[in-house]
N, C-alpha and C positions, 0 to 999 in steps of 0.2 A: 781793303787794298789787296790786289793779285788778282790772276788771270781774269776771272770773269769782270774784271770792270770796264775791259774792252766791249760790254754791251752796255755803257753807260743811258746811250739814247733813247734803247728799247721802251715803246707807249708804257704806261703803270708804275715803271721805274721808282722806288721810294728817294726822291730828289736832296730830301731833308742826309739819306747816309751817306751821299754822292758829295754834300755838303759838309759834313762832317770830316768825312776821309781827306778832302781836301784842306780844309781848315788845320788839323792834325799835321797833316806832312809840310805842310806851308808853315805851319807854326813850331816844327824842330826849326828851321833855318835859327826863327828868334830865338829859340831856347837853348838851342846849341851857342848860339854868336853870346848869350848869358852868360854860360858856362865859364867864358875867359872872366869874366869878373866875379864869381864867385870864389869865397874863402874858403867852402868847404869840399867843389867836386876838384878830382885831380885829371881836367883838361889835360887834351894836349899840348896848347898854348893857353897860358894866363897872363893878364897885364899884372904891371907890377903893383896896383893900386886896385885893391877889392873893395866888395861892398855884400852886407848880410843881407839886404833888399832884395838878391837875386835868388838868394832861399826861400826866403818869402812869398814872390810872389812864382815861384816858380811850382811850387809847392799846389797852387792852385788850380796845375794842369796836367802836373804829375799823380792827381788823385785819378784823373777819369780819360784822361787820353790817351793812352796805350792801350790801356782796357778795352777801350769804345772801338780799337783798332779790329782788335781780336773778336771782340764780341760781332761787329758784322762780319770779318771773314769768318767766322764759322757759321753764319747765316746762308753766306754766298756758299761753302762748301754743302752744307744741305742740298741746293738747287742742282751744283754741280753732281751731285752721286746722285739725284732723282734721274739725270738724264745720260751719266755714262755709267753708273752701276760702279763697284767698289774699286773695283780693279781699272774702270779707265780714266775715275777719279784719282787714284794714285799714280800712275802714269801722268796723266797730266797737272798735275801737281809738281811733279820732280822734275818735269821739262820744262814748267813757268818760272818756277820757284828753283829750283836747282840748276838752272841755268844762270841765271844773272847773283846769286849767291857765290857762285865760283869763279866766275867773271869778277861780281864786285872785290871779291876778295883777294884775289891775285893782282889785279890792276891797281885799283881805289884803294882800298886799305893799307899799304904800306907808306904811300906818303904823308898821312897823320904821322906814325910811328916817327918817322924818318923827323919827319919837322921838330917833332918833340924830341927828341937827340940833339937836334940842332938849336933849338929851342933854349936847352937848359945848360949845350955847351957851349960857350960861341968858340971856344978852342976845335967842335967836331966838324971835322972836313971829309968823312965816309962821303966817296963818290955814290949816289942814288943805286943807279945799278947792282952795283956790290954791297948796298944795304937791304936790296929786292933779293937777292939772292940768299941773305942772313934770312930776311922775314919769312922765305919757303919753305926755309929748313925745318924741319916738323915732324913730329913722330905722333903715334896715335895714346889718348888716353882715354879709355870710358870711363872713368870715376868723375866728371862731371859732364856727364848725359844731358841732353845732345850736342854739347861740344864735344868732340871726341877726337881733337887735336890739338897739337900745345908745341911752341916753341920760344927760343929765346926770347924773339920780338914778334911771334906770329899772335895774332887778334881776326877778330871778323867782324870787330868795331862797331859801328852802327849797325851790323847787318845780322845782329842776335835779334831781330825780330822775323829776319825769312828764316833764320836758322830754327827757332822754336815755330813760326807757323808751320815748316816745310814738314818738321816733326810731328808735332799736334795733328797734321793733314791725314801722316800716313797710323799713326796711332789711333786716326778715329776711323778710318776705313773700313778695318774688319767688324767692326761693333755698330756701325754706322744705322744698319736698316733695326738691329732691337734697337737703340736710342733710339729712336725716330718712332717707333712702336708706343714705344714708352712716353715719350714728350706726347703721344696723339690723345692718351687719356688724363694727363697732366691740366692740358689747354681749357677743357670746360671748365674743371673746377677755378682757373683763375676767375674766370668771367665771374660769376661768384662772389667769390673771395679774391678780391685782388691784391688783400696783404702778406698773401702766401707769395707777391714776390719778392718778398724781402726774405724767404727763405735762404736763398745762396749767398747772401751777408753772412751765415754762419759757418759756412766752409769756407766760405775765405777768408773771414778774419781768423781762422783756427790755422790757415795755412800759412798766411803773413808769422801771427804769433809763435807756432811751433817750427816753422821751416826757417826762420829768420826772412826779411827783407834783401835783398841785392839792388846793391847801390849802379850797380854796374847795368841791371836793365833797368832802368826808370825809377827807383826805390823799391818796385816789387820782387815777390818770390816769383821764380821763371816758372812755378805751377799753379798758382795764382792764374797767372794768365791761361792755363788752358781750362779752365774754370770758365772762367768767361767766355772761351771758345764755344766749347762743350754747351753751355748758357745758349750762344748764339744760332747752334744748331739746333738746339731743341725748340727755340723761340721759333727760330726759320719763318718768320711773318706771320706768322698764326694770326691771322683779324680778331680771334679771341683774345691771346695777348696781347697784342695791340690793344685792344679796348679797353684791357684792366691797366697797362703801362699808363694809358691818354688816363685816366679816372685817378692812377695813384700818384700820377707828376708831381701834383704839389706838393702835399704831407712829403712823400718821398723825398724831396728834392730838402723841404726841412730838415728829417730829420738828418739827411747826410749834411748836411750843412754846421748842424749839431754837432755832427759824430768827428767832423773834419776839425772844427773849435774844439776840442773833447782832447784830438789826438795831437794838437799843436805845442800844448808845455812841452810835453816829451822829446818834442825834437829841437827845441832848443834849451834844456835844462835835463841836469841826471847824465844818467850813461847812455852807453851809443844806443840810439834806438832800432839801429839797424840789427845787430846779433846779441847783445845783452843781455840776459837771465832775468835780471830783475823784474820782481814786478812791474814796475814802472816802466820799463821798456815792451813786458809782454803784454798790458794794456795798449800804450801806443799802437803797438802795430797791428791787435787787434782791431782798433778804430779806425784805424786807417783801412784796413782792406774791408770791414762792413762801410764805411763810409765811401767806399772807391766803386760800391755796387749798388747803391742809393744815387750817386752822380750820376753813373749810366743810366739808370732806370728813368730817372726824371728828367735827362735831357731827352732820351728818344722820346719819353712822354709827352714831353712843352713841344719839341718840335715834332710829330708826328700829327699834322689834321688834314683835313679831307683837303683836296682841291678841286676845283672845275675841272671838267676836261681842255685840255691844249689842244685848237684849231690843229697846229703843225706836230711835226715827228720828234719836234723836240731837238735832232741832231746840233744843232747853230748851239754860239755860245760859250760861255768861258766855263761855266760847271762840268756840262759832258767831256770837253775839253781836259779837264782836272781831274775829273774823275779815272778816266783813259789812260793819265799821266801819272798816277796815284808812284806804284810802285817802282818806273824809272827814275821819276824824282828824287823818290825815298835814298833809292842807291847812290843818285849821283850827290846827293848835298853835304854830307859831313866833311867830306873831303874840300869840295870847295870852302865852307866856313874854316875849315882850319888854314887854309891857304890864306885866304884873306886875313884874319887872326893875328899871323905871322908877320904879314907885313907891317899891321895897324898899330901893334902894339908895343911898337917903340915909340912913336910920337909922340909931342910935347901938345897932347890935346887934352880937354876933360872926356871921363869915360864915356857919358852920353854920344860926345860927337866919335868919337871910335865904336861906341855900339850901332851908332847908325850909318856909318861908313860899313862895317863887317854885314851890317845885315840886306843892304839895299845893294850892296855891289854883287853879293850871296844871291841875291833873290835874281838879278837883272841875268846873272853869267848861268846858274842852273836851269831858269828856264830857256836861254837861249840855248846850252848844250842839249837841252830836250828837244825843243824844235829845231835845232839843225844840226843835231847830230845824231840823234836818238828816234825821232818821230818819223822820218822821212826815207828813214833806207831800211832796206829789207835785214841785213844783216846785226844793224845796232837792233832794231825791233827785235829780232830773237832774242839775242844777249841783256837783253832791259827784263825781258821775262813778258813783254806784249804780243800781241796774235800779228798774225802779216796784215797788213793796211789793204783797203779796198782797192782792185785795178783799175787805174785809168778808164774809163771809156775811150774805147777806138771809135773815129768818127766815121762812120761808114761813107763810103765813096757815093760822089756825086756823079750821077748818069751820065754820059758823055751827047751832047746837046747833036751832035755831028754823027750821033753813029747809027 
């Protein structure tokens, strides 16, 4: 997800990560609308009736989809520094992505905040405006890098994924062309050896286990994921890796599947698996991040195989479509699911029929704020963080029959 998925249609296009990115950002809508009936996240709206089912099975997307986020934009950012070199890859980075991050942030993230105040008080009657004006209030902190601001009610809520890619973008810029040196004599020996891709399972479960887990971005440590980044870049399509990824799918895809049953006691028995000391805790979350990089690995694998060539350009269609949408979406949806949330979760319903009320009314009103408010005008296009939209054809004048 970001800027360059504006060339969704382009012939060669890998369709399987277009699919991916979409699946992911379509599938917070469900995971967040979850979230209200979960016993253990602290939502901004919860019903008053939970269920541990949503840990469960929640657990089985939080091992490899954020990851899988990160892992193609740092693929995508490869392509982009091959073609504007380091410095207009950082530039355009902080106008994609630092555009619609401080948009999202000012506008969209204070009404979650707000709702939860209102949420937990029914006695709190703070007019919105004069709670937007509390949520600005803000001073700067570096000591948790790259957040490096903090207030009473200030957050950037959902939006700790542009916040660490925007970073990760401009952190890999100056180092960009040696990594890329380096990933180039990396590539043969996978073809080879293909099980030298389960090497990065070791620095990430070292990083899960020493740095602790954050509940706050998905269960992972926020450098964990530039792991993956980093990963993504180096991979950058290499047809080489490509070849040993399609060859080590399966085992791979086992043994994470292992390492994920491995690291499940832990998180429902013992102490917090998230910052805890214990042994028992620092195995967990060992498992988890080598298991969160055997997910990714075998899904690109299963779904990466050859295809025919496409008659057409490919442009038509709901994927390129999604793929386009990837990062407007991303912005606009927590906010809507908490809205809905709010309203659903006083009703005398069972939770099923409120989870499917939050998540279909979520899905109907985000994509339409995409499409007619976001997609179609030059100004939301900027602030979504998308390129300007192709111009109309003017229709040239017809000859004058008479003259």
């Amino acid at each position: 997800m970001g800027a360059d998925t504006e060339r969704a249609a382009r012939p060669g296009r890998r369709r399987e990560l277009d699919a991916l990115r979409a699946l992911v950002v379509l599938g917070l809508v469900f995971f967040h609308a979850a979230l209200v009936f979960s016993p253990d996240d602290d939502f901004y709206v919860k019903n008053a009736s939970t269920t541990d089912a949503v840990t469960v099975l929640a657990g089985f997307g939080v091992v490899w989809a954020m990851p899988m986020l990160f892992l193609v934009a740092g693929l995508g950012a490869r392509y982009s520094i091959a073609r504007r070199g380091p410095g207009g890859f950082a530039r355009e980075r902080l106008l994609r992505l630092g555009v619609p991050l401080v948009f999202g942030t000012v506008v969209l993230c204070p009404l979650p905040q707000w709702l939860r105040l209102r949420a937990a008080d029914p006695g709190y009657d703070e007019p919105y405006v004069r709670f937007w004006g509390r949520f600005l209030s803000v001073r700067p902190d570096l000591t948790d890098f790259p957040f490096v601001l903090e207030g009473d009610h200030f957050e950037t809520g959902h939006l700790w994924f542009v916040v660490l890619l925007l970073a990760f973008c401009l952190l890999l810029a100056p180092a960009a062309a040696r990594l890329a040196a380096a990933a180039g004599h990396v590539a043969p020996t996978l073809r080879r050896r293909p099980a030298l891709l389960l090497l990065p399972a070791l620095p990430l479960a070292a990083v899960n286990a020493l740095l602790g887990m954050e509940e706050d971005y998905a269960g992972w440590n926020r450098w964990a994921y530039l792991l993956f980044f980093v990963c993504g870049f180096a991979l950058a399509d290499d047809e080489r890796a490509r070849e040993a990824m399609r060859r080590a799918a399966v085992p791979v895809g086992a043994l994470g599947v292992a390492l994920f049953a491995g690291c499940a006691p832990g998180f429902v028995a013992g102490d917090d698996p998230f910052t805890a000391w214990t042994s028992f805790a620092l195995v967990t979350r060992a498992l988890f991040g080598a298991a969160g990089w055997c997910w990714v690995v075998a899904i690109l694998g299963l779904l990466d195989r050859p295809r025919r060539p496409r008659a057409d350009s490919g442009r038509g269609g709901v994927l390129p479509y999604l793929a386009v949408a990837a990062l407007p979406l991303y912005v606009l949806h927590q906010p809507v699911v908490v809205v809905f949330a709010y309203g659903v979760v006083g009703w005398s319903a069972p939770m099923a029929v409120k989870y499917g009320v939050i998540v279909a009314a979520s899905l109907a009103v985000v994509l339409a704020l995409y499409e007619y408010g976001v997609r179609r005008w030059a100004v939301t296009r900027f602030l979504s963080g998308m390129r300007p939209g192709p111009r109309p054809l003017r229709p040239r004048p017809r000859p004058d029959l008479l003259s």
